[in-house]
Z-matrix of the N, CA and C atoms (Angstrom, degrees):
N
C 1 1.443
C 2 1.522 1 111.18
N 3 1.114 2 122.82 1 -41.40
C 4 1.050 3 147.17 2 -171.42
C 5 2.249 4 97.94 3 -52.62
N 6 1.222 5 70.10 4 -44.39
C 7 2.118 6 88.12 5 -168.41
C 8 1.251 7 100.88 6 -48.37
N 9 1.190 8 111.18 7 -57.82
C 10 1.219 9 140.36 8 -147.31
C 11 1.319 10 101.64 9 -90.04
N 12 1.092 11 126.30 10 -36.55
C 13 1.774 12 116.89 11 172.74
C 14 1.631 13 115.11 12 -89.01
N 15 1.411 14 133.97 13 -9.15
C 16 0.801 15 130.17 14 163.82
C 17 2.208 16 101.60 15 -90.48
N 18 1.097 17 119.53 16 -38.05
C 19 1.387 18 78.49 17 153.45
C 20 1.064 19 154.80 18 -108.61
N 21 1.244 20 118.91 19 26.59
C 22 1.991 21 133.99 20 170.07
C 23 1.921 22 79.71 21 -80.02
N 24 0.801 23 126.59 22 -49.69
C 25 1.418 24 124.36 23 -169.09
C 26 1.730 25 111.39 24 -63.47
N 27 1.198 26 94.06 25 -6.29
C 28 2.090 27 85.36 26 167.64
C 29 1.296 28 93.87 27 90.53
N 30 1.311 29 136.30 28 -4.83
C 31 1.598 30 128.91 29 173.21
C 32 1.877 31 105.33 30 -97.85
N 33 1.412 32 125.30 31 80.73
C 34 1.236 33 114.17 32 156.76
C 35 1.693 34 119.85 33 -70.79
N 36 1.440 35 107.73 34 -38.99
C 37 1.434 36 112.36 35 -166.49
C 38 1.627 37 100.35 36 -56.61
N 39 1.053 38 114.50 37 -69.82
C 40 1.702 39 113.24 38 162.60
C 41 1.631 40 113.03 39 -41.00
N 42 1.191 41 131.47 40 -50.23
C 43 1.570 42 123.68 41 -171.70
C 44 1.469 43 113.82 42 -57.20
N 45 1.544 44 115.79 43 -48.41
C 46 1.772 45 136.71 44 152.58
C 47 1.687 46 102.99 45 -20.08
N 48 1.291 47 98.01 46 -75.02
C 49 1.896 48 117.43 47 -159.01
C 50 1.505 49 81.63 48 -56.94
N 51 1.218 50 125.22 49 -42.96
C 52 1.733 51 117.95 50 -170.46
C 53 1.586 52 108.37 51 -43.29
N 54 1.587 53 89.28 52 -74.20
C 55 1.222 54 119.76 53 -164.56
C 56 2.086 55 93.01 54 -44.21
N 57 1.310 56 104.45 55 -63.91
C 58 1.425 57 103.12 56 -145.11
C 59 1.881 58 95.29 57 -73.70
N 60 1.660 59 144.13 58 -14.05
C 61 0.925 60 134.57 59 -169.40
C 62 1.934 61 95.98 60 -95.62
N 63 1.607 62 106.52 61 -13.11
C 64 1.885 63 101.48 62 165.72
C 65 1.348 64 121.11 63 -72.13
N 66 0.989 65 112.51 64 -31.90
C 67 1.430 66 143.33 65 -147.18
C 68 1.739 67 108.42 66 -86.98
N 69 2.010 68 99.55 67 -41.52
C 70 0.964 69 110.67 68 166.50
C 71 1.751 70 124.91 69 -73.44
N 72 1.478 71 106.46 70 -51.67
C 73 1.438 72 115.91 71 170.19
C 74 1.796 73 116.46 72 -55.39
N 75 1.306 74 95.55 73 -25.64
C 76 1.709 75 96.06 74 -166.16
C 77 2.295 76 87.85 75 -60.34
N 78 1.626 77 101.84 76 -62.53
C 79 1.031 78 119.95 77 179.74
C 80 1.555 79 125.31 78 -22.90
N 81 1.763 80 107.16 79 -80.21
C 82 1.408 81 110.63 80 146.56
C 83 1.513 82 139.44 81 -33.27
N 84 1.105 83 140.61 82 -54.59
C 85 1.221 84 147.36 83 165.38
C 86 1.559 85 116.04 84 -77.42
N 87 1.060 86 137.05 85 -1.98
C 88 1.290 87 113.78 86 175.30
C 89 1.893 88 107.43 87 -153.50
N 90 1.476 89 93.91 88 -10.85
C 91 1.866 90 104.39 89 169.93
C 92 1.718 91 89.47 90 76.76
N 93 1.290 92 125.34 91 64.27
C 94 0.936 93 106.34 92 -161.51
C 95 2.118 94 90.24 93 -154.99
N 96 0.807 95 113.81 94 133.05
C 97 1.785 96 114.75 95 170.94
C 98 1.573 97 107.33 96 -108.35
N 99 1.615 98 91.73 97 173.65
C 100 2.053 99 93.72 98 179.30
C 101 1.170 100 102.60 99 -74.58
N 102 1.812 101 95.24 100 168.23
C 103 1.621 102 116.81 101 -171.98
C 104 1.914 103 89.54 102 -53.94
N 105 1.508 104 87.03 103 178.04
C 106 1.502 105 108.97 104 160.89
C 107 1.594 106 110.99 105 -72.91
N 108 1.420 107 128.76 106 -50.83
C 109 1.763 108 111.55 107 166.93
C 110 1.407 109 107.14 108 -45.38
N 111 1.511 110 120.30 109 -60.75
C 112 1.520 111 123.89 110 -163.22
C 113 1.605 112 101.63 111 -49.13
N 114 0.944 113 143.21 112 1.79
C 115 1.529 114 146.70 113 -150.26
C 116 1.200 115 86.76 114 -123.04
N 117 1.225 116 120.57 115 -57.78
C 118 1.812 117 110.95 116 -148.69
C 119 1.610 118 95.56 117 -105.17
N 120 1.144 119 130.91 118 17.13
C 121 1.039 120 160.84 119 -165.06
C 122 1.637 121 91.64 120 -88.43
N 123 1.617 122 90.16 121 -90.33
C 124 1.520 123 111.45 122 179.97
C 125 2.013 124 126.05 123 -57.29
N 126 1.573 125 83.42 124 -17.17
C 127 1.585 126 103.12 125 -162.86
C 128 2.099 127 87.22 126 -69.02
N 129 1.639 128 96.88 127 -45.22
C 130 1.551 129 113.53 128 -166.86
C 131 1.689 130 111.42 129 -55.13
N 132 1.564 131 97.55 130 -50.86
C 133 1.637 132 102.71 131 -160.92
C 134 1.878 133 101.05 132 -81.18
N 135 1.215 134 108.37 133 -4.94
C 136 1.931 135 107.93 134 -173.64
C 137 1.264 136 97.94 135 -104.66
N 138 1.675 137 136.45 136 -11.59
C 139 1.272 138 122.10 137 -158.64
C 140 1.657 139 85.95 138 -121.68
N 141 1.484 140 119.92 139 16.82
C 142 1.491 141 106.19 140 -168.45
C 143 1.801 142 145.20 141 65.61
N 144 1.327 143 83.15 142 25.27
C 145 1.921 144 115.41 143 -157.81
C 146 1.721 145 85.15 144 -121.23
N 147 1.438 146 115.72 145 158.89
C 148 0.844 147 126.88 146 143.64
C 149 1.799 148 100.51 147 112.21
């Protein structure tokens, strides 16, 4: 939710840092990556989609 309200809100550069510092911890601590939305999520707002 968090992603997603910082970017309808005009903050991608922050929504990115979100995404990519969860993404990292999810990884480290639990061996684990984002859902499949959280993916295409991020796949949408970096490739100009979405």
């Amino acid at each position: 939710m968090l992603l997603s309200a910082l970017y309808r809100g005009g903050r991608q550069v922050e929504a990115l840092a979100v995404y990519t510092e969860t993404r990292g911890l999810l990884e480290q601590k639990l061996g684990a990556g984002p859902s499949r939305e959280g993916a295409e999520l991020h796949l949408g707002r970096t490739d100009g989609g979405g």
